[in-house]
Jmol script that loads the backbone (N, CA, C; Angstrom):
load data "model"
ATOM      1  N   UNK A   1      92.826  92.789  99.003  1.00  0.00           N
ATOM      2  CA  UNK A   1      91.895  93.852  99.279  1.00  0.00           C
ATOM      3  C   UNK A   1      92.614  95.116  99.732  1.00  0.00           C
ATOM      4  N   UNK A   2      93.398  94.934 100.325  1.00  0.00           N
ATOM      5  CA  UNK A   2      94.178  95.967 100.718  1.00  0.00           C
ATOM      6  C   UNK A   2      95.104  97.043  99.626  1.00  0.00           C
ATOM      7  N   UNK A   3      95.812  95.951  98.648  1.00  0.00           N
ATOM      8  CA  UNK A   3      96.111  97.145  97.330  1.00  0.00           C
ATOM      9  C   UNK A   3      95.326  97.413  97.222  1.00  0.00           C
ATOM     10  N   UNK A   4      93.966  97.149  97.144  1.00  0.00           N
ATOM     11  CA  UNK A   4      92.565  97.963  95.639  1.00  0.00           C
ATOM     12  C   UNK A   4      92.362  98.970  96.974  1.00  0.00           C
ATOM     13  N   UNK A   5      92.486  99.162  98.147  1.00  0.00           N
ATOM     14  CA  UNK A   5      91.920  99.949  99.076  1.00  0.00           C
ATOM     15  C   UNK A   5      92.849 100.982  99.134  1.00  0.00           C
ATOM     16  N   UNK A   6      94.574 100.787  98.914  1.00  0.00           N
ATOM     17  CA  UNK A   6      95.512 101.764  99.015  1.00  0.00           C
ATOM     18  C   UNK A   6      95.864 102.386  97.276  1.00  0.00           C
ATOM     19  N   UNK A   7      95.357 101.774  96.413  1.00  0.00           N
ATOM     20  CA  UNK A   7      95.112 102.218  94.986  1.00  0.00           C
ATOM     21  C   UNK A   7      93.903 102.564  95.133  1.00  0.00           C
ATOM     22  N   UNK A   8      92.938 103.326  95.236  1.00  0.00           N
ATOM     23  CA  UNK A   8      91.880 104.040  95.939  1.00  0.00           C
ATOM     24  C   UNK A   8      92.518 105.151  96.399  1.00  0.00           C
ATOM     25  N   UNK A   9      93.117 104.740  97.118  1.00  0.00           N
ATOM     26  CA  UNK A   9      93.521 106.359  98.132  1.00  0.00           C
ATOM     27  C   UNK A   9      94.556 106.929  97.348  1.00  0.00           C
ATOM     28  N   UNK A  10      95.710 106.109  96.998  1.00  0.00           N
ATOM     29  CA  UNK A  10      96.796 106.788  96.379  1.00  0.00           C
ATOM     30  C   UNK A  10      96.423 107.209  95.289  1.00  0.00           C
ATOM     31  N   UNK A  11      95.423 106.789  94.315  1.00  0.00           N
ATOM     32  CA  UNK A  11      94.938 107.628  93.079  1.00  0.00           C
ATOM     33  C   UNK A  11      93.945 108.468  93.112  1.00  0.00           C
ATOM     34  N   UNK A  12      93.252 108.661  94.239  1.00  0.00           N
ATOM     35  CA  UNK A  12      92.181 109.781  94.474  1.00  0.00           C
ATOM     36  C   UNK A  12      91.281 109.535  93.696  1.00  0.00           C
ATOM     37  N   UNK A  13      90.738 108.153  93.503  1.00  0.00           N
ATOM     38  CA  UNK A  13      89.591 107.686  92.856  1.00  0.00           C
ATOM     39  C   UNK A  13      88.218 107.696  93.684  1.00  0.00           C
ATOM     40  N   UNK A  14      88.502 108.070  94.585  1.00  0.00           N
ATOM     41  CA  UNK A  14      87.596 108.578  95.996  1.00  0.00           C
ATOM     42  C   UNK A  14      88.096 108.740  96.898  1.00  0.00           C
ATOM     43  N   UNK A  15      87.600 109.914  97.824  1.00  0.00           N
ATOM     44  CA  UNK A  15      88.183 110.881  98.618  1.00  0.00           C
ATOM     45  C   UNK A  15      88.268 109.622  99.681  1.00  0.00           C
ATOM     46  N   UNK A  16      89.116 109.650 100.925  1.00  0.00           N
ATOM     47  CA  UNK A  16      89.549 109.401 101.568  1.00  0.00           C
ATOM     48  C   UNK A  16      88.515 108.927 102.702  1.00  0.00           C
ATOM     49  N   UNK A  17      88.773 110.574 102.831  1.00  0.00           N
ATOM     50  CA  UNK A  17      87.166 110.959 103.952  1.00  0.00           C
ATOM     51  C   UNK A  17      86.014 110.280 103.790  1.00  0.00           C
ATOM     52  N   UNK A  18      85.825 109.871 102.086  1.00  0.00           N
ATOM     53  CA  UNK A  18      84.211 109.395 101.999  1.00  0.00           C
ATOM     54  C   UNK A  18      84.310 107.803 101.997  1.00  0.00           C
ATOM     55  N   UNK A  19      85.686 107.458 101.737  1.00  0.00           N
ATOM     56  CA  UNK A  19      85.768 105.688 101.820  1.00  0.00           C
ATOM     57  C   UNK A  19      85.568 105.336 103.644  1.00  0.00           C
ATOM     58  N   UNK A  20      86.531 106.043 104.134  1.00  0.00           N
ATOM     59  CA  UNK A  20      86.466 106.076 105.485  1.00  0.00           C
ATOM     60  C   UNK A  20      84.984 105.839 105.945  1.00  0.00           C
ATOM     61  N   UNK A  21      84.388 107.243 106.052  1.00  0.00           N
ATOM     62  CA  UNK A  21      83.203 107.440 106.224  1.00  0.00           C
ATOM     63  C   UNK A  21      82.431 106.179 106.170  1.00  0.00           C
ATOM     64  N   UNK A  22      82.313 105.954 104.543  1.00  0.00           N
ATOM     65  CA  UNK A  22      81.214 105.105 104.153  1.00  0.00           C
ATOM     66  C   UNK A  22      81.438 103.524 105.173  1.00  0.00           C
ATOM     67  N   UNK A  23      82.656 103.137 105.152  1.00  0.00           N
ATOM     68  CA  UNK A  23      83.035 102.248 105.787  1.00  0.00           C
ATOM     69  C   UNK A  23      82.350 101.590 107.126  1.00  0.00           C
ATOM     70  N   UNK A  24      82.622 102.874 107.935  1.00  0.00           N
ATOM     71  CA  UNK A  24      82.131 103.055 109.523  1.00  0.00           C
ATOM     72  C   UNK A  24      80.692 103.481 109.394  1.00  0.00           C
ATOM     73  N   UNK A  25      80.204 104.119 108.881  1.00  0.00           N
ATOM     74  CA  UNK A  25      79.147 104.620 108.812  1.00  0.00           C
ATOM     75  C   UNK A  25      78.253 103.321 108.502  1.00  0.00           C
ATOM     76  N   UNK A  26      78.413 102.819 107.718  1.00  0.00           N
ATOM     77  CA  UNK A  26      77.491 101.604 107.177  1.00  0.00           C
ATOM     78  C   UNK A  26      77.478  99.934 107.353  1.00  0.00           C
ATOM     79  N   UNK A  27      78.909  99.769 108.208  1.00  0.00           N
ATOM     80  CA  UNK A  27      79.362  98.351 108.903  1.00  0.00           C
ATOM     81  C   UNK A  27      79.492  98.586 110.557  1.00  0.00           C
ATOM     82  N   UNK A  28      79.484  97.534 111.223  1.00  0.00           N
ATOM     83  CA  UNK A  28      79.508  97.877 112.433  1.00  0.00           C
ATOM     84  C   UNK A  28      81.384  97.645 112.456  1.00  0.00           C
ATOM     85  N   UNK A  29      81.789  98.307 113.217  1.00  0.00           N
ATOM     86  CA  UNK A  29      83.086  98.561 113.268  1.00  0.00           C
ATOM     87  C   UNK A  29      84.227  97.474 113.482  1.00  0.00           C
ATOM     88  N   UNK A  30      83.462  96.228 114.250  1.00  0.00           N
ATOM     89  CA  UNK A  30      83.826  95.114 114.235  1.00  0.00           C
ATOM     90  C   UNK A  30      84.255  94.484 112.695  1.00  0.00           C
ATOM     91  N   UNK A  31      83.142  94.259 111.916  1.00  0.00           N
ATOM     92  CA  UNK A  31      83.653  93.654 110.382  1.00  0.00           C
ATOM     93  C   UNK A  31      84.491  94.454 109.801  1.00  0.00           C
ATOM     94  N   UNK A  32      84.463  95.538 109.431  1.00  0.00           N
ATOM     95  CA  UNK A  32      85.757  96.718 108.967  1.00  0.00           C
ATOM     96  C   UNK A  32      87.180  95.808 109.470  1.00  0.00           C
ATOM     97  N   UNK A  33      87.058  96.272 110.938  1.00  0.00           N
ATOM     98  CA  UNK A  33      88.191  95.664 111.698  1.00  0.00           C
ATOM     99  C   UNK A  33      88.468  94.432 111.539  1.00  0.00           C
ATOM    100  N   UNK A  34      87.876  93.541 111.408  1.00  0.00           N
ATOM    101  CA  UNK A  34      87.839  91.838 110.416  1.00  0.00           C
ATOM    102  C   UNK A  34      88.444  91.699 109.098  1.00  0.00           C
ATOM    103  N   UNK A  35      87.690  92.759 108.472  1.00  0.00           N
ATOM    104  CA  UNK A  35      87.998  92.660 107.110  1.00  0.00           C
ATOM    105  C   UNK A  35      89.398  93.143 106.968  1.00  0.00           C
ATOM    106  N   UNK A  36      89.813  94.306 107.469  1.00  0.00           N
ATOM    107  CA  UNK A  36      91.281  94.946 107.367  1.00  0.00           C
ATOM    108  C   UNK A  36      92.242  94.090 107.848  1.00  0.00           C
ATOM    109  N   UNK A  37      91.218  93.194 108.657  1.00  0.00           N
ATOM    110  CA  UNK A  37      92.667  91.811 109.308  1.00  0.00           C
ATOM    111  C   UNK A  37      92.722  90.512 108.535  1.00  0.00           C
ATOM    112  N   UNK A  38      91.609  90.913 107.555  1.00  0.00           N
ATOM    113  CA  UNK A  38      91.276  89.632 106.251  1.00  0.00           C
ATOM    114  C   UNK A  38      91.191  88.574 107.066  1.00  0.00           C
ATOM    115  N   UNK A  39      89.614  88.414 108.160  1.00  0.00           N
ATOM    116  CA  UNK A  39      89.538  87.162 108.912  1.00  0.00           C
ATOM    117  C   UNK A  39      88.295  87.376 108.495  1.00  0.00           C
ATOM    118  N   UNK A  40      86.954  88.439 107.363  1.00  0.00           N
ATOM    119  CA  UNK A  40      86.031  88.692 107.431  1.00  0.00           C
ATOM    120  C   UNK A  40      85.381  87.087 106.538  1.00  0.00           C
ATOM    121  N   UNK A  41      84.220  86.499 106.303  1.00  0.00           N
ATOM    122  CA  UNK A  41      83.171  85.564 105.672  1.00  0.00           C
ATOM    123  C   UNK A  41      83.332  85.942 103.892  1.00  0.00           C
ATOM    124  N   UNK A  42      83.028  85.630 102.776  1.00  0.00           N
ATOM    125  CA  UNK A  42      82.495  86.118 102.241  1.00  0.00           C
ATOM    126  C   UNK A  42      81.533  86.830 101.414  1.00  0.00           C
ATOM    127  N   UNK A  43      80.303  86.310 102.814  1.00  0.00           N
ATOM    128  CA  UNK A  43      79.545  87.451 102.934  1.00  0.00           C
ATOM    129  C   UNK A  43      79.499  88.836 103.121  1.00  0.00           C
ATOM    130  N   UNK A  44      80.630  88.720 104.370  1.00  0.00           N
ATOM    131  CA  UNK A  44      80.795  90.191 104.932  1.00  0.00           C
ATOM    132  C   UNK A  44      82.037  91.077 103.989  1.00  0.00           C
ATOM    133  N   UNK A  45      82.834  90.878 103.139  1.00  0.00           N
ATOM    134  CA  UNK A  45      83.629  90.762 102.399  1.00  0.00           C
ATOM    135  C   UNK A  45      82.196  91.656 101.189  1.00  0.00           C
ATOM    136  N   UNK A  46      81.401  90.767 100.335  1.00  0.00           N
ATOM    137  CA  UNK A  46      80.372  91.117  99.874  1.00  0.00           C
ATOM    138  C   UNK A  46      79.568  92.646 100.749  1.00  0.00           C
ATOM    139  N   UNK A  47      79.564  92.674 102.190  1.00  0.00           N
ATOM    140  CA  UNK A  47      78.323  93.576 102.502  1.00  0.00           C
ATOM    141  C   UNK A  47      79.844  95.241 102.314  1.00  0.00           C
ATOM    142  N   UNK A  48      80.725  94.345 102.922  1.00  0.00           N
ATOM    143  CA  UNK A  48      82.121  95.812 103.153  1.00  0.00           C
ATOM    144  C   UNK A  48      81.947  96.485 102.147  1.00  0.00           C
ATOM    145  N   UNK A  49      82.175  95.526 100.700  1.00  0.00           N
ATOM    146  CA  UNK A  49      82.426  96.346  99.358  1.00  0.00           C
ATOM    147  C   UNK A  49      80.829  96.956  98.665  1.00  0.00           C
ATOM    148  N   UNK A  50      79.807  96.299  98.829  1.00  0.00           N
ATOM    149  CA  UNK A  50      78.849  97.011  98.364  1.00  0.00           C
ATOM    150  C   UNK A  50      78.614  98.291  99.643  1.00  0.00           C
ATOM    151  N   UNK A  51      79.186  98.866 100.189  1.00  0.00           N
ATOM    152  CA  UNK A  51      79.335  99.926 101.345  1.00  0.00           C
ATOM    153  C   UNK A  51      79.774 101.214 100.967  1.00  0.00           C
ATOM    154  N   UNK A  52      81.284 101.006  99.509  1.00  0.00           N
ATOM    155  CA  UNK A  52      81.911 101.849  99.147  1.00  0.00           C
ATOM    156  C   UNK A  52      81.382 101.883  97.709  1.00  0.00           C
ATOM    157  N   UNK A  53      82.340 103.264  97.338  1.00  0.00           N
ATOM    158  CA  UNK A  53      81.535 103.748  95.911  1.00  0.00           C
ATOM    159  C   UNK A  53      82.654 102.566  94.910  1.00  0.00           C
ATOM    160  N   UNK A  54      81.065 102.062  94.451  1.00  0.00           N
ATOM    161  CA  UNK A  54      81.852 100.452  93.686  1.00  0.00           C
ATOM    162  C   UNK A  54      82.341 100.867  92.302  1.00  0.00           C
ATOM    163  N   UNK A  55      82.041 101.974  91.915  1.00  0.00           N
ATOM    164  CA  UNK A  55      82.801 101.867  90.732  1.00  0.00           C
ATOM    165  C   UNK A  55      84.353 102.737  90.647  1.00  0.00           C
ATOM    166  N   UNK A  56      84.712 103.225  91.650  1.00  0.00           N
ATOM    167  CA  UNK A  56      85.865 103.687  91.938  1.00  0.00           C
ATOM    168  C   UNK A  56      87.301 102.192  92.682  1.00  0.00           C
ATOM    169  N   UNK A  57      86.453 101.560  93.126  1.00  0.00           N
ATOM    170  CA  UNK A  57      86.868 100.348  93.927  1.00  0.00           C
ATOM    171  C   UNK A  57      87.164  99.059  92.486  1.00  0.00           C
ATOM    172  N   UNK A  58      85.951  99.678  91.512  1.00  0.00           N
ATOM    173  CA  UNK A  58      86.004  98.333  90.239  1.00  0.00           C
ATOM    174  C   UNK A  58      87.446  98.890  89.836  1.00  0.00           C
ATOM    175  N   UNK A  59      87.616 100.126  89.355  1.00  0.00           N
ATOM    176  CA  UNK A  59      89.082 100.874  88.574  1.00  0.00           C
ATOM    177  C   UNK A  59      90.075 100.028  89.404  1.00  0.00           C
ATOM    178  N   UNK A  60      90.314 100.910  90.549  1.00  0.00           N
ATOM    179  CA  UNK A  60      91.138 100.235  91.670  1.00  0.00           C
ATOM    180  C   UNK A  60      91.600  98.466  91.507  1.00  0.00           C
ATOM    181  N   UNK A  61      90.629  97.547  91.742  1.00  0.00           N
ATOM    182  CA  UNK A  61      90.542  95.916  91.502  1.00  0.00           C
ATOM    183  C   UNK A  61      91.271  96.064  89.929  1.00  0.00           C
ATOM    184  N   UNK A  62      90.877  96.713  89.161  1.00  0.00           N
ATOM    185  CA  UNK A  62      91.153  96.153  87.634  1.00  0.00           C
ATOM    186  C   UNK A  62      92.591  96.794  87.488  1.00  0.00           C
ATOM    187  N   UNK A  63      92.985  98.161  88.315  1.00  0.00           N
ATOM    188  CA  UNK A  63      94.314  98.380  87.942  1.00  0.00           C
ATOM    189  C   UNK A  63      95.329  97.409  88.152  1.00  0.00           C
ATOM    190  N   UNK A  64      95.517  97.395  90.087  1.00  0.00           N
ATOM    191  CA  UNK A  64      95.801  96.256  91.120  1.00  0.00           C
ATOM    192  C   UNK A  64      96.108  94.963  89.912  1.00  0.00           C
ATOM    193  N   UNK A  65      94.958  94.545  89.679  1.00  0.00           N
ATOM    194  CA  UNK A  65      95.013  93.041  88.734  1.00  0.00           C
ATOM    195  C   UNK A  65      95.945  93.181  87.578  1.00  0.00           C
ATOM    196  N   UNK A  66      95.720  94.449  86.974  1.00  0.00           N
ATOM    197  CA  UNK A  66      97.147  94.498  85.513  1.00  0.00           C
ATOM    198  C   UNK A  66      97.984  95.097  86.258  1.00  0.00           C
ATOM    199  N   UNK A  67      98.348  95.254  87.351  1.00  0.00           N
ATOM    200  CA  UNK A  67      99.845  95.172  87.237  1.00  0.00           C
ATOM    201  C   UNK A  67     100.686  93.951  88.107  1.00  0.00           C
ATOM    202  N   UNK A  68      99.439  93.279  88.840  1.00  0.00           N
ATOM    203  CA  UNK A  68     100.167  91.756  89.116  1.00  0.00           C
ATOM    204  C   UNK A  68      99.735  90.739  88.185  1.00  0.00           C
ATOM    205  N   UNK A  69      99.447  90.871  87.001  1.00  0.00           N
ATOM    206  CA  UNK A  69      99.289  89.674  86.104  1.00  0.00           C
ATOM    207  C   UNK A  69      99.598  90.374  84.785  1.00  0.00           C
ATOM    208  N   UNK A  70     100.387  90.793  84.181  1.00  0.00           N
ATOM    209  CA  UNK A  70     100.662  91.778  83.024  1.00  0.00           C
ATOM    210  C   UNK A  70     101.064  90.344  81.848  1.00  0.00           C
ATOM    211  N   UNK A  71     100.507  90.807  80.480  1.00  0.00           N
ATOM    212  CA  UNK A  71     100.833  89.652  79.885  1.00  0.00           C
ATOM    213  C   UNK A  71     102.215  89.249  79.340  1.00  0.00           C
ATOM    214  N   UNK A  72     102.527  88.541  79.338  1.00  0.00           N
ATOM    215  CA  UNK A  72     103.991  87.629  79.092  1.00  0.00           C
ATOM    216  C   UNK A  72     104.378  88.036  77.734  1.00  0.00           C
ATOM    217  N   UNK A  73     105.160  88.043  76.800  1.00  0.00           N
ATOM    218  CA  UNK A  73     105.520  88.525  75.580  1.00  0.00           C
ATOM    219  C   UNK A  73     104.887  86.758  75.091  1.00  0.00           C
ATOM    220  N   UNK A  74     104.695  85.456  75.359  1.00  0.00           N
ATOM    221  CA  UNK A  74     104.420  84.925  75.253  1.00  0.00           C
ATOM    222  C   UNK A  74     102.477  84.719  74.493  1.00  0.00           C
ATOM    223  N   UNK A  75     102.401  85.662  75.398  1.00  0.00           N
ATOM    224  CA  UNK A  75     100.975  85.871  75.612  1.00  0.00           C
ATOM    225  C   UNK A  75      99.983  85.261  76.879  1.00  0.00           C
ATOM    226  N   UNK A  76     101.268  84.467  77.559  1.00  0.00           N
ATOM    227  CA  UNK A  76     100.008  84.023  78.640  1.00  0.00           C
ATOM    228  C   UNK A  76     100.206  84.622  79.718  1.00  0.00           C
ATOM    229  N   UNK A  77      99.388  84.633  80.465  1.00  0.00           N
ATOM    230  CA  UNK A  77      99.486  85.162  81.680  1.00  0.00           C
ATOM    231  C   UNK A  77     100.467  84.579  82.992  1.00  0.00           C
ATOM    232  N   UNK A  78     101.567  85.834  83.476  1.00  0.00           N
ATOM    233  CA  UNK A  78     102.176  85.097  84.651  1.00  0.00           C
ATOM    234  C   UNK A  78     102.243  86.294  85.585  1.00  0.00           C
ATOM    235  N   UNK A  79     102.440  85.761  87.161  1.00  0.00           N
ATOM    236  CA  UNK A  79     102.514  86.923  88.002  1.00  0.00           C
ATOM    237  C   UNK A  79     103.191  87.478  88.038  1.00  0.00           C
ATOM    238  N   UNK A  80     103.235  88.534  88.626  1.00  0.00           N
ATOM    239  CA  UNK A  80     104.521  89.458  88.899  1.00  0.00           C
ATOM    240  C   UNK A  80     105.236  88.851  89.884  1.00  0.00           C
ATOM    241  N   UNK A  81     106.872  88.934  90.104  1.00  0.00           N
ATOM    242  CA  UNK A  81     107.229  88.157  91.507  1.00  0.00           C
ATOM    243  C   UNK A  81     107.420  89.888  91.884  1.00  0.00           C
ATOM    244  N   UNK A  82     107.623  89.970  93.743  1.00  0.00           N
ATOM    245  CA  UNK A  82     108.193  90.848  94.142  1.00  0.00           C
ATOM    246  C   UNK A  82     106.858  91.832  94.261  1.00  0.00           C
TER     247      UNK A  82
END
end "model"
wireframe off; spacefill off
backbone 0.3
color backbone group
């Protein structure tokens, strides 16, 4: 969660200010603080992300994902190490 949250910011797929914002503004500050320590349910995991603008967060998840699973000249899928 944390790449798709710093691929977010580092690509300016939404402003900063408004992930922030939306964050605090719409969770009680406790789950944020859960979630950023990845101890949150996945419920609350579910309420965090429907909080932020989800289709800037979908880019983010789908970049994140191709570049730790890029396909193999093989064709199958393996992780990235490192």
């Amino acid at each position: 969660m944390d790449s798709v949250l710093l691929n977010v910011l580092a690509h300016r797929r939404s402003p900063g200010k408004q992930v922030f914002s939306d964050l605090f503004r719409k969770n009680p500050p406790q789950r944020v603080l859960r979630f950023l320590d990845e101890k949150t349910s996945l419920l609350e995991d579910l309420q965090i992300m429907s909080s932020v603008d989800i289709p800037a967060f979908l880019r983010a998840a789908l970049a994140v994902g191709r570049s730790r699973w890029p396909l193999a000249r093989s064709g199958r899928m393996e992780p990235r190490r490192g």
